[in-house]
VMD Tcl script that builds the backbone (N, CA, C; Angstrom):
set m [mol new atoms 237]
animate dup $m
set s [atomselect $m all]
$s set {name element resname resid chain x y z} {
  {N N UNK 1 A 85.078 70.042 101.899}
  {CA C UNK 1 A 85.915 71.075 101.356}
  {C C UNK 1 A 86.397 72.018 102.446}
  {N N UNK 2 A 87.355 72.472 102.367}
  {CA C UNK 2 A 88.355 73.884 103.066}
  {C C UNK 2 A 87.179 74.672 103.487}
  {N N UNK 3 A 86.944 75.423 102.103}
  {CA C UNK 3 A 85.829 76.705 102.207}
  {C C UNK 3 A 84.211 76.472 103.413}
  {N N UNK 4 A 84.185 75.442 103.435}
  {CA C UNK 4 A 83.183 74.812 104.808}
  {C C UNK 4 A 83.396 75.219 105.973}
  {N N UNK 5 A 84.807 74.257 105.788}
  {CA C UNK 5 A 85.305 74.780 107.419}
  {C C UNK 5 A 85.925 76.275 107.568}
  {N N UNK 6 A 86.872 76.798 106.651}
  {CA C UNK 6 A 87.429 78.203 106.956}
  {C C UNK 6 A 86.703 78.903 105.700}
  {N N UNK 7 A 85.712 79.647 106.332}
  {CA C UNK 7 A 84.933 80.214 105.467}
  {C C UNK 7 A 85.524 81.506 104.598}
  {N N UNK 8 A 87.232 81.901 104.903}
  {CA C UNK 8 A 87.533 83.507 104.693}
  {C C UNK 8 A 88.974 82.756 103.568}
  {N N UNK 9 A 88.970 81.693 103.475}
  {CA C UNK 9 A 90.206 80.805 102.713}
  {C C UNK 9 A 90.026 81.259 100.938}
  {N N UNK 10 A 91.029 81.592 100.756}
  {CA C UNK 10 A 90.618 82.112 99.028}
  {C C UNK 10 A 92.312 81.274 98.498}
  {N N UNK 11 A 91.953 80.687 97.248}
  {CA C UNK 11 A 93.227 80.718 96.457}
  {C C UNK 11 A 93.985 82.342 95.874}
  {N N UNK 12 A 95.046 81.760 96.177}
  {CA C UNK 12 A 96.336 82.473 96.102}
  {C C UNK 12 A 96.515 82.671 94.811}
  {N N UNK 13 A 96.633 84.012 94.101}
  {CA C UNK 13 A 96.927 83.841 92.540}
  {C C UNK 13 A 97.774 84.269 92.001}
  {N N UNK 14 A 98.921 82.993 91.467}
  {CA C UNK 14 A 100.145 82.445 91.178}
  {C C UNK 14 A 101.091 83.811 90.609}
  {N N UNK 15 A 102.480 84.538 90.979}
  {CA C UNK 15 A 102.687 85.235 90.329}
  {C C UNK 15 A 104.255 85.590 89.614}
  {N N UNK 16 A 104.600 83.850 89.984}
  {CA C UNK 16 A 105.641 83.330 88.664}
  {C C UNK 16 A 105.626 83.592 87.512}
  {N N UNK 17 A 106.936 83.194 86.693}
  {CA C UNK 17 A 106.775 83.346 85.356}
  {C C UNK 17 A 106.158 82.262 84.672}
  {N N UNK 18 A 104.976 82.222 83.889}
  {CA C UNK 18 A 105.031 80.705 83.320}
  {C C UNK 18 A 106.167 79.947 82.446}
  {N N UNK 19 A 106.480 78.838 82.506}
  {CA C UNK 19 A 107.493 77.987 81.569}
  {C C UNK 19 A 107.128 76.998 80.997}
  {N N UNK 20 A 107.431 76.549 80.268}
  {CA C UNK 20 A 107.503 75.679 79.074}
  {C C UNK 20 A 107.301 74.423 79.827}
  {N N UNK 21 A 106.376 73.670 79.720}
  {CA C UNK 21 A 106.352 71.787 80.145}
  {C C UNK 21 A 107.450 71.180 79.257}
  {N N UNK 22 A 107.552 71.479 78.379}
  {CA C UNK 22 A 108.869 70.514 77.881}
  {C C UNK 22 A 110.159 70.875 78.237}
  {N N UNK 23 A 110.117 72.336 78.001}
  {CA C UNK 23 A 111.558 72.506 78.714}
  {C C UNK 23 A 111.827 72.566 79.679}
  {N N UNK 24 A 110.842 72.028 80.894}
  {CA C UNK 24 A 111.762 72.209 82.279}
  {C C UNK 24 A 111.519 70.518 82.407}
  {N N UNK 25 A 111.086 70.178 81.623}
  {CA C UNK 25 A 110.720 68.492 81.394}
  {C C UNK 25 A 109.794 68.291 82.902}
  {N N UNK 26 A 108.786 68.935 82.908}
  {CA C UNK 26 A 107.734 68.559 83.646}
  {C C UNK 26 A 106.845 67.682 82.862}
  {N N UNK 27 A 106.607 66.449 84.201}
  {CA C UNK 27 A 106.101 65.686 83.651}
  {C C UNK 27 A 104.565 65.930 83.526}
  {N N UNK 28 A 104.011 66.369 84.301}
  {CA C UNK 28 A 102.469 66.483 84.473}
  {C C UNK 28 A 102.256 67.334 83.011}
  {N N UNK 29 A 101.133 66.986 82.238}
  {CA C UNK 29 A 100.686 67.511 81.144}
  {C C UNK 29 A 99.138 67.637 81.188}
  {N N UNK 30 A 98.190 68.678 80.525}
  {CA C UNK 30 A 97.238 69.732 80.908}
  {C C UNK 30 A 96.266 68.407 79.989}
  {N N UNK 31 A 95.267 68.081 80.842}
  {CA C UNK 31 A 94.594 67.263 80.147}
  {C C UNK 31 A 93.327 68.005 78.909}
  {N N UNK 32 A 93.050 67.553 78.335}
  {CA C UNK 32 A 91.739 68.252 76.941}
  {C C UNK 32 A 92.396 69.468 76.880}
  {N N UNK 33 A 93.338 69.612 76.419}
  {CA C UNK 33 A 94.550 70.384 76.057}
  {C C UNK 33 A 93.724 71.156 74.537}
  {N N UNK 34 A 92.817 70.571 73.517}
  {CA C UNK 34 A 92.426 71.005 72.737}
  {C C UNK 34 A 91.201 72.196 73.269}
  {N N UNK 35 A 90.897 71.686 74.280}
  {CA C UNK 35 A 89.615 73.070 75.291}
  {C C UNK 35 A 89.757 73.442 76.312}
  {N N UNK 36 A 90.498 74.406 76.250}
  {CA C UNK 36 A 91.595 75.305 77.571}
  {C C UNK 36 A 90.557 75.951 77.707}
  {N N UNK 37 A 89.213 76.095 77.873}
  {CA C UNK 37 A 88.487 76.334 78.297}
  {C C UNK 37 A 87.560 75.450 79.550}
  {N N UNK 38 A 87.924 74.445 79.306}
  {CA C UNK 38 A 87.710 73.252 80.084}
  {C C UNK 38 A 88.372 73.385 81.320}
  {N N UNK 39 A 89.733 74.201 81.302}
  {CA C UNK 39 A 90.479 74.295 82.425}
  {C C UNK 39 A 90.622 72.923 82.622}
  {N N UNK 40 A 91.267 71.651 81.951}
  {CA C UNK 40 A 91.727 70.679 82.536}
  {C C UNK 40 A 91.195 69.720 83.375}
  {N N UNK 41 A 89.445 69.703 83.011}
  {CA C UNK 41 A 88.732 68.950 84.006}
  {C C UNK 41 A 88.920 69.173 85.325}
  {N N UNK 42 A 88.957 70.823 85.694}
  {CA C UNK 42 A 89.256 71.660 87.311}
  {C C UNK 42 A 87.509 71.853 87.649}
  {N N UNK 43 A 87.256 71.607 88.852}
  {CA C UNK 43 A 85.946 72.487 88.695}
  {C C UNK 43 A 86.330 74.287 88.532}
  {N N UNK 44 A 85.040 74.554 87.657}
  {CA C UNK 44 A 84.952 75.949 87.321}
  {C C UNK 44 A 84.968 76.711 87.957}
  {N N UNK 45 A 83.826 76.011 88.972}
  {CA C UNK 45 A 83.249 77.023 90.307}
  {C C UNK 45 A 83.935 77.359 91.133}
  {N N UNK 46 A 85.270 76.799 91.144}
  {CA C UNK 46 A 86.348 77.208 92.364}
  {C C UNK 46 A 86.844 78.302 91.969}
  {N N UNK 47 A 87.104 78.884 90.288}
  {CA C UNK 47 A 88.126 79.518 90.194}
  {C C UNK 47 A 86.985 81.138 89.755}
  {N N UNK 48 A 87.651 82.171 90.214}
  {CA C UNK 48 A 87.082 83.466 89.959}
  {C C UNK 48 A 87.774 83.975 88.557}
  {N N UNK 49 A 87.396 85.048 87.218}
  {CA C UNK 49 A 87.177 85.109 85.854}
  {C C UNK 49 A 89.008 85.029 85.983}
  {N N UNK 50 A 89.613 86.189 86.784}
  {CA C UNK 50 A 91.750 86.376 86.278}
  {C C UNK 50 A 92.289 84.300 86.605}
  {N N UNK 51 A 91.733 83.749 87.832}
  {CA C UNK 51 A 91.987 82.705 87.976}
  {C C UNK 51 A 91.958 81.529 86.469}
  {N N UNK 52 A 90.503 82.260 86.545}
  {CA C UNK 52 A 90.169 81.053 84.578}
  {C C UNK 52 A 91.292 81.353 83.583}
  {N N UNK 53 A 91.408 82.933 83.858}
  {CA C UNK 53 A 91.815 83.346 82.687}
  {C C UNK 53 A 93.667 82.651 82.496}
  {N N UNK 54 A 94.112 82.760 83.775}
  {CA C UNK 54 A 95.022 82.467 83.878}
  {C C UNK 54 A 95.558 81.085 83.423}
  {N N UNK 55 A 94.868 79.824 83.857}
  {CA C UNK 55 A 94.800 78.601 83.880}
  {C C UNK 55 A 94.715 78.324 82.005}
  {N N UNK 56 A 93.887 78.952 82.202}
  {CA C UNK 56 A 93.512 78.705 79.880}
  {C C UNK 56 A 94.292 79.301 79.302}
  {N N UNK 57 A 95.417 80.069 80.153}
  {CA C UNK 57 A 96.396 80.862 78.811}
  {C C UNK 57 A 97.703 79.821 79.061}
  {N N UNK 58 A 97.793 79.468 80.414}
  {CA C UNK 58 A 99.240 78.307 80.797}
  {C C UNK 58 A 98.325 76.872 79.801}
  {N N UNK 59 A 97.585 76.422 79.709}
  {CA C UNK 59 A 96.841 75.215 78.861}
  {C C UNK 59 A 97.151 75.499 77.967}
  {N N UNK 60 A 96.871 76.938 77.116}
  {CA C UNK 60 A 96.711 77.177 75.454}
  {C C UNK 60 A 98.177 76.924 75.183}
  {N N UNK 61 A 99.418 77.722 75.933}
  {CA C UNK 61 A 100.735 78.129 75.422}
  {C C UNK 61 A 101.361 76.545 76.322}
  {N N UNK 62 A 100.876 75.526 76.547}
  {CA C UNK 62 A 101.264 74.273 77.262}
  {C C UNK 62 A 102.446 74.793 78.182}
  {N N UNK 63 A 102.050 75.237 79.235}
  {CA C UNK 63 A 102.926 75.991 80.378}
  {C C UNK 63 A 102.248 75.823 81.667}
  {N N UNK 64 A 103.153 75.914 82.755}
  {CA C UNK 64 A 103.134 75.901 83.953}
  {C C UNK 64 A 103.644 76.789 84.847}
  {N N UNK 65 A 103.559 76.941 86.072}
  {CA C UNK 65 A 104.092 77.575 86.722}
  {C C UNK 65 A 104.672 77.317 88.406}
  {N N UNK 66 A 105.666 77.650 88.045}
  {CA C UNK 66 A 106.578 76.709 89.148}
  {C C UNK 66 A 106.580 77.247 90.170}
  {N N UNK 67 A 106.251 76.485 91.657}
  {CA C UNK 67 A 105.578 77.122 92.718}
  {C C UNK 67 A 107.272 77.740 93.432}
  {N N UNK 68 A 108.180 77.008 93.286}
  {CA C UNK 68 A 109.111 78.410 93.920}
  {C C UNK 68 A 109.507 79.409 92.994}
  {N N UNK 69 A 108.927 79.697 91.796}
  {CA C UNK 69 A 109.036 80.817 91.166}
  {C C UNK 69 A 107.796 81.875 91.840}
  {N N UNK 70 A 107.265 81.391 92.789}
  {CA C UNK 70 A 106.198 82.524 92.931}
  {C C UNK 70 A 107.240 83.348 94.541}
  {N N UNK 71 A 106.266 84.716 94.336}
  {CA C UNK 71 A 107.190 85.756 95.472}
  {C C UNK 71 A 105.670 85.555 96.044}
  {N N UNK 72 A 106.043 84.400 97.427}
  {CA C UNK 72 A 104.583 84.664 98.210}
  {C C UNK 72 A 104.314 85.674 99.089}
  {N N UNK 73 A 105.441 86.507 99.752}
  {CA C UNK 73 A 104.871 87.476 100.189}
  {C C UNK 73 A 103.982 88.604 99.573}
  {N N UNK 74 A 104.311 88.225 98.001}
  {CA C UNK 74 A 103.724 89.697 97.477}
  {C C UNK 74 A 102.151 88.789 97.032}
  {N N UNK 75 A 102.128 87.582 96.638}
  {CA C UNK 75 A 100.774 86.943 97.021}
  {C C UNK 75 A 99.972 87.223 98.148}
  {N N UNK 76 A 100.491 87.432 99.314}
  {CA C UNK 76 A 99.501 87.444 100.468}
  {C C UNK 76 A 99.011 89.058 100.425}
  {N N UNK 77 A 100.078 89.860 99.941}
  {CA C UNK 77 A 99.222 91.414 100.145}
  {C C UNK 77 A 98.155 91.752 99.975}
  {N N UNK 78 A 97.237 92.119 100.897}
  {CA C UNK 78 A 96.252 92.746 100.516}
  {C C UNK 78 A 95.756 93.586 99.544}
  {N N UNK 79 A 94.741 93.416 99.140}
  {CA C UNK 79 A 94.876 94.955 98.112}
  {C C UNK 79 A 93.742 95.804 98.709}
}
mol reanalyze $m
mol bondsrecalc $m
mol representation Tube
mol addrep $m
């Protein structure tokens, strides 16, 4: 894994709009879609509670989020 070798590496958390899987006709679809709690067969342990939270609300409302909809500079800011 990443986190081994670069011990200070954190996911980035996404800050697009979510959209519709059917209407942008994305094909990839959220697997055990009935337990968005499952997060999609993701491991758990990677993701911190806004990360979960995030992932199980794009599963529940069958949505995604489209990586050039995100503003990455305002991702990298510190807080």
């Amino acid at each position: 894994m990443v986190k081994e070798k670069i011990h200070d590496v954190v996911l980035l958390l996404p800050n697009g709009k979510p959209r519709s899987i059917q209407e942008t006709g994305h094909k990839s679809l959220w697997k055990y879609s009935q337990s968005p709690e499952n997060l999609s067969g993701l491991d758990l342990k990677l993701f911190d509670p806004t990360q979960k939270q995030l992932i199980e609300n794009l599963i529940k409302n069958d949505e995604w989020i489209i990586e050039e909809s995100n503003k990455l500079i305002d991702m990298l800011k510190l807080k």
